[in-house]
C-alpha positions in Angstrom: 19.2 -25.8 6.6 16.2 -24.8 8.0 15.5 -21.5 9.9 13.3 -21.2 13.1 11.5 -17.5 12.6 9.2 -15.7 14.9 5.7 -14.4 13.4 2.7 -12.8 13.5 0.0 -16.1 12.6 -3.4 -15.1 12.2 -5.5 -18.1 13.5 -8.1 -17.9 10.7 -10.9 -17.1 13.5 -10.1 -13.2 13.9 -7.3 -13.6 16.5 -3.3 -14.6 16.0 -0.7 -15.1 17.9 3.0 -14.8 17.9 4.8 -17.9 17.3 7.1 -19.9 15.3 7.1 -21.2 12.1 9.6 -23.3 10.0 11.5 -22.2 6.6 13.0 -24.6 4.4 15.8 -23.6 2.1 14.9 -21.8 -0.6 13.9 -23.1 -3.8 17.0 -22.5 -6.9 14.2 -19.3 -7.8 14.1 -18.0 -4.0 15.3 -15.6 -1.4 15.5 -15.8 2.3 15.2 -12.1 3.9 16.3 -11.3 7.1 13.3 -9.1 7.9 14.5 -5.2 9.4 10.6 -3.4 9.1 7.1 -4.5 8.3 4.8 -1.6 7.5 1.5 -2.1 8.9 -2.1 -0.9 7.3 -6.0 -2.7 7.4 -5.3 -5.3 4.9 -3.6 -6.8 7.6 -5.5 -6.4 10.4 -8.4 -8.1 7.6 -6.4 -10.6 7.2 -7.6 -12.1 10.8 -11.0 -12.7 9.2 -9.6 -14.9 6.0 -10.8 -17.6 7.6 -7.5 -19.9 7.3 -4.4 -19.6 9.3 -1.4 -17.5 7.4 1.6 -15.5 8.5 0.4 -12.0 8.4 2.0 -8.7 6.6 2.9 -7.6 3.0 5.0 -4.6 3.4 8.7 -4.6 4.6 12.4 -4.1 4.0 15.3 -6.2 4.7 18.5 -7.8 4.0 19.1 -11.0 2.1 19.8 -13.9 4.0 19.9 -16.7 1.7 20.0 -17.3 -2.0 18.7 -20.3 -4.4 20.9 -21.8 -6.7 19.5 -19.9 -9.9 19.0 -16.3 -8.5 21.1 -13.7 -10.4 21.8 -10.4 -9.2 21.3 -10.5 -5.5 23.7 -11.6 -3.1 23.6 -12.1 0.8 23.5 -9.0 2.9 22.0 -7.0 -0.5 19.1 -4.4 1.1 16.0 -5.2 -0.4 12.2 -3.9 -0.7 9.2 -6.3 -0.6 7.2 -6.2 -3.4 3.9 -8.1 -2.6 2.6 -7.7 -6.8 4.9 -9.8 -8.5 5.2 -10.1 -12.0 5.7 -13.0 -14.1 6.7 -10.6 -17.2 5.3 -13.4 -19.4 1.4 -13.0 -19.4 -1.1 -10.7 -21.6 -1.1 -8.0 -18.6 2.5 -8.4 -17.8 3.1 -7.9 -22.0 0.9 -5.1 -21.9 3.0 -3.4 -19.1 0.4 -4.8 -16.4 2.8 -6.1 -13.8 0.6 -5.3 -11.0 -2.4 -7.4 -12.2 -0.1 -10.4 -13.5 -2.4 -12.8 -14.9 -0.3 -15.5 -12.9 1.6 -14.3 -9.6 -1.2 -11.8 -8.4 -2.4 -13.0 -5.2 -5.4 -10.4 -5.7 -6.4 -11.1 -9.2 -5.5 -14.8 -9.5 -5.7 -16.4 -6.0 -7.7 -13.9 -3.9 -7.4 -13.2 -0.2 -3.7 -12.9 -0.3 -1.8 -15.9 -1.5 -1.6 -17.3 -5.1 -1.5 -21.2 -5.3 1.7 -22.1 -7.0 3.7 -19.0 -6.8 5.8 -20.4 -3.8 5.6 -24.1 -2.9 3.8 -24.3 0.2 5.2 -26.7 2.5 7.9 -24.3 2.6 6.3 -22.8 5.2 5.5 -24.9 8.3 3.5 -23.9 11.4 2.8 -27.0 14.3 4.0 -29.2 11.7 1.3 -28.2 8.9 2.0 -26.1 5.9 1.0 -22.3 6.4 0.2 -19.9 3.3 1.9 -16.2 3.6 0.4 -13.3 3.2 0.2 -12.1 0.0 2.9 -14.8 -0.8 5.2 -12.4 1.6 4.2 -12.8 5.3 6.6 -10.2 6.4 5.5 -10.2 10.0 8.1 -12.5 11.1 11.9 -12.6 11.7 12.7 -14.0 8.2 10.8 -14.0 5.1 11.0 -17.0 2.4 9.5 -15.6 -1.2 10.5 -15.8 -5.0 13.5 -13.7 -6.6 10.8 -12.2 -8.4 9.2 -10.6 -5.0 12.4 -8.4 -4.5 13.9 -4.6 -5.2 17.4 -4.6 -4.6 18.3 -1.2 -2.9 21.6 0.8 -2.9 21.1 3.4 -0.3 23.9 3.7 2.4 22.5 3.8 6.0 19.2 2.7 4.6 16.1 3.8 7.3 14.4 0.3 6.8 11.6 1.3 8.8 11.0 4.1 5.9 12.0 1.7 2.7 9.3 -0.9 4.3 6.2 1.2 3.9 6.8 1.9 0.1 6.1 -1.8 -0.6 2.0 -0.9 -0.4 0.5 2.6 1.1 3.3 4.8 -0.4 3.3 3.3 -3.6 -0.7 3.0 -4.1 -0.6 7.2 -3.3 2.5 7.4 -5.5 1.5 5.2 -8.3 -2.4 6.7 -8.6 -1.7 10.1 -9.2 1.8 9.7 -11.5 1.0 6.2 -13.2 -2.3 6.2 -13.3 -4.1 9.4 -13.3 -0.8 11.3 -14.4 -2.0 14.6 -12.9 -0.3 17.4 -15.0 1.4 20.5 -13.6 -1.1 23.6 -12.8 -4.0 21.2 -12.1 -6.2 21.2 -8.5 -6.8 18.2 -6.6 -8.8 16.8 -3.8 -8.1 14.1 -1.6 -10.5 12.6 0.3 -9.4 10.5 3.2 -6.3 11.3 5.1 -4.8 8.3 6.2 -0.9 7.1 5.5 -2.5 6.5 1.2 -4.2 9.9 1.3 -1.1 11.4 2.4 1.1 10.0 -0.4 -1.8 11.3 -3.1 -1.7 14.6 -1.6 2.6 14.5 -1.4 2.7 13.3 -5.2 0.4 15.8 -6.2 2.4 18.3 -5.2 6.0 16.6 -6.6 3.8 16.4 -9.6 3.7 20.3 -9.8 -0.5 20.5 -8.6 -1.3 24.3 -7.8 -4.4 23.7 -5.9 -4.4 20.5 -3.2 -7.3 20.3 -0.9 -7.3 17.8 1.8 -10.6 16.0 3.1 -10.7 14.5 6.7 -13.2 14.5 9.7 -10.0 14.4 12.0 -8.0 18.2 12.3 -5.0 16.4 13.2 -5.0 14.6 10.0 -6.0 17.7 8.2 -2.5 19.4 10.2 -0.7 16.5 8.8 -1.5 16.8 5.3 -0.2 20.4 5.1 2.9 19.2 5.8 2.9 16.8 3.2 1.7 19.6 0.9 -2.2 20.7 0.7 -2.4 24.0 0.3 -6.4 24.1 1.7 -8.1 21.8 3.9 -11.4 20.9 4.6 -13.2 19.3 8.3 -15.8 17.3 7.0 -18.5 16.5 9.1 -19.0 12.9 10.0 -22.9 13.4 9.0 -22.3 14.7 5.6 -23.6 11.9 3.7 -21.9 11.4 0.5 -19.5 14.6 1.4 -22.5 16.8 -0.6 -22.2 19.7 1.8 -18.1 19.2 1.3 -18.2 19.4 -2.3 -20.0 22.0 -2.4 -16.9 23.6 -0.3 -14.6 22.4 -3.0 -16.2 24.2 -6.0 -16.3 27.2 -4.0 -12.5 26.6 -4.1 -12.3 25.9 -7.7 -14.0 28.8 -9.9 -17.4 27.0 -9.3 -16.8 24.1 -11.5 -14.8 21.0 -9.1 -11.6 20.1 -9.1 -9.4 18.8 -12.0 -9.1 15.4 -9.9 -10.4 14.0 -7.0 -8.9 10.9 -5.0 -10.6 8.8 -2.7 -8.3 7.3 -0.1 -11.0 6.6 3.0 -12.2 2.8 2.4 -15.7 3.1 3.1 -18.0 2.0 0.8 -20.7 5.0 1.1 -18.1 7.2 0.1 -17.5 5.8 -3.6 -19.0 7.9 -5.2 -17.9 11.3 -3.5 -14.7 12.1 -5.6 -17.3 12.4 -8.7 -19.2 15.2 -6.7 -16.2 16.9 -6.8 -14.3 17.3 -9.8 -15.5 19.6 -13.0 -17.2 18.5 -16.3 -14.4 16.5 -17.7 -12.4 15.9 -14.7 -11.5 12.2 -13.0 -12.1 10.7 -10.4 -9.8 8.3 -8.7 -10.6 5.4 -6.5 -7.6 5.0 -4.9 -8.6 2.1 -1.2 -9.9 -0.6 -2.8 -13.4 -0.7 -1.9 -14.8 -4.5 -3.4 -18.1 -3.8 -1.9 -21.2 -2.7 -3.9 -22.6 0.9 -4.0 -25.1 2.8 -5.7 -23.8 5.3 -7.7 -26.2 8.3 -8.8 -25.6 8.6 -13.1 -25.9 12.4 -12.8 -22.6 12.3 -11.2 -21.2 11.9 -14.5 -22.5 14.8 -16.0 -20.7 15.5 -18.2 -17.9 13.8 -19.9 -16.3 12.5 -16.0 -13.8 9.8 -16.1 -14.2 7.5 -12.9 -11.0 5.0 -12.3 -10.3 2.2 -9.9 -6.6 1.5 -10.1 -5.0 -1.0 -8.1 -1.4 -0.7 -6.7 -0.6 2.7 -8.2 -0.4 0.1 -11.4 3.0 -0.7 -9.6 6.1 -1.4 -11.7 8.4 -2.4 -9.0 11.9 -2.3 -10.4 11.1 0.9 -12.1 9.0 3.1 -9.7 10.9 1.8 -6.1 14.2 3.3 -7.5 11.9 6.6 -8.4 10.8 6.8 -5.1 13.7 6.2 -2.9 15.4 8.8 -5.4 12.1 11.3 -4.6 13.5 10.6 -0.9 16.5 10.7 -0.9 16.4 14.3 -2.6 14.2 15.2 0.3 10.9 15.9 -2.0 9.3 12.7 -1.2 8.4 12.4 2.6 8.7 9.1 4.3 10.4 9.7 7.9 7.7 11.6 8.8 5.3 9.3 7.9 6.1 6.8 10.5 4.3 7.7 13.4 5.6 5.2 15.9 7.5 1.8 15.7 6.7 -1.5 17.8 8.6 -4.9 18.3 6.5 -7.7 16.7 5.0 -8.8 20.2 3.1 -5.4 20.4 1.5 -6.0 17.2 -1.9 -5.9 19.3 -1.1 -2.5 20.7 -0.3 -1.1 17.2 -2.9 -2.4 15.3 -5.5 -0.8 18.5 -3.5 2.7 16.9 -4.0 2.1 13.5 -7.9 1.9 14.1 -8.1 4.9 16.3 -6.5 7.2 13.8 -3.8 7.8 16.3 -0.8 6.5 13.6 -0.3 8.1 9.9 1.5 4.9 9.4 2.7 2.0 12.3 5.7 -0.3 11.7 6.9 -3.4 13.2 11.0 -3.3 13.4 12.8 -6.6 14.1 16.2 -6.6 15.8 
């Protein structure tokens, strides 16, 4: 039986518009979730600009609505996470414990701009009578959600915060992931985090879970420096927006640091310029993470890398989703992993133009959409 749902489309010419689409029944490999929160950050405001019309969104939590024939282990009304980095668990990267750069589902290493042809048969998905791709095979801005088995974390949490579980499908779990799976920052060490936005915030709060003495946050906005002592910096520096490459703040951070840098740096900001900056400010031997995803090219000066640096570009917190969603709902629901707090305001789907205006002004550490 088909299911009439209400969504965020983005018109492929840098606008959308809230409308409805069509689901079919899922596939004997597919679930239908009843969407409860959608997370919000830039890859989806971006995803105006892909040039082709797609139900927005890629984070979000909600409850199962429907089940193919062939699913095993979920059920209808089972709470469940979104997880846009599917795994196939049968490819060289998924064998070598790559699930978040499967060689076959990844809709950013296989299909690009945030679908993957094949991964979910398209005409599932109907908008004015046309098939419409979903973001990041997902689309979670809208009422239900149609996706593989595969592209769900079950979730046994009793009065489940949805709003909380959705963001930990991308921003919590790129912070997360880069400093315990990736870089696996030991106990004792200092870190800087540049950039702090809702991913900045999850570096600096898993730094300090991961027992880092020395946290120093980076920002050019004092509220967002405020906010990252409560997730857990222990210093904080106001850059200044003409500081090109953050020289004069990294010379702040060895002050901090015996005169050498910082064990690790993180870059969490997104702008291009500024990939370079966490090498300016971690020691002879120390790493550098970058954490936002910047595609674009830079110029990197070599004597950064003296000596013996270690520069890394992880994607996804190199995600494993049924084993680091259960860690971090545990982290939170032990209270040392902050994710209420994180929410700065929620908005029905058809203010999604008044909450995307937030996220670009800095005004929100993280938005969300909440369905009723």
């Amino acid at each position: 039986m088909e299911l009439r749902s209400k969504s965020a489309i983005s018109t492929g010419k840098g606008t959308f518009v809230i409308d409805y689409v069509i689901l079919s029944d899922p596939q004997p490999d597919e679930v239908v979730v009843k969407m409860k929160a959608a997370g919000l950050c830039h890859t989806d405001y971006d995803s105006l600009s892909w040039g082709k019309p797609i139900v927005m969104g890629h984070e979000g939590a909600g409850i199962i609505a429907r089940v193919g024939s062939e699913v095993k282990g979920l059920s209808e009304g089972d709470q469940v996470i979104l997880n846009w980095a599917t795994p196939c668990m049968k490819c060289f990267q998924c064998q070598e414990g790559n699930q978040h750069i499967c060689e076959n589902n990844s809709p950013v290493v296989a299909g690009g701009n945030g679908y993957t042809p094949g991964h979910a048969h398209l005409e599932s998905t109907q908008w004015k009578g046309n098939p419409i791709e979903r973001s990041f095979n997902l689309g979670t801005l809208s009422e239900y959600a149609l996706l593989k088995e595969s592209a769900v974390v079950k979730v046994e949490y009793e009065n489940l915060n949805f709003s909380a579980a959705s963001i930990i499908s991308c921003g919590v779990m790129t912070g997360y992931g880069s400093v315990v799976n990736s870089a696996k920052v030991p106990a004792g060490s200092s870190v800087v985090v540049l950039g702090c936005g809702g991913v900045g915030l999850n570096v600096i709060q898993a730094a300090r879970i991961s027992g880092a003495t020395k946290i120093i946050a980076i920002d050019i906005n004092q509220s967002k420096l405020d906010m990252a002592r409560q997730f857990g910096a222990t210093d904080v520096i106001l850059a200044d927006k003409n500081d090109t490459g953050l020289n004069q703040a990294a010379e702040k951070v060895k002050q901090m640091t015996q005169g050498r840098g910082a064990d690790y740096a993180f870059e969490c900001t997104a702008i291009p310029a500024l990939g370079a900056a966490p090498l300016a400010m971690v020691r002879n031997a120390g790493t550098a993470v970058q954490v936002s995803g910047i595609e674009q090219k830079i110029t990197i000066d070599m004597n950064l890398f003296e000596w013996d640096k270690i520069y890394i570009n992880p994607l996804y917190g190199k995600c494993r989703p049924q084993i680091d969603f259960p860690k971090i709902m545990a982290l939170y629901q032990k209270g040392d992993l902050k994710l209420d707090e994180m929410i700065t305001r929620e908005y029905p789907l058809e203010d999604l133009q008044r909450a995307f205006d937030d996220m670009l002004a800095g005004n929100n550490a993280k938005g969300v959409i909440v369905f009723e």
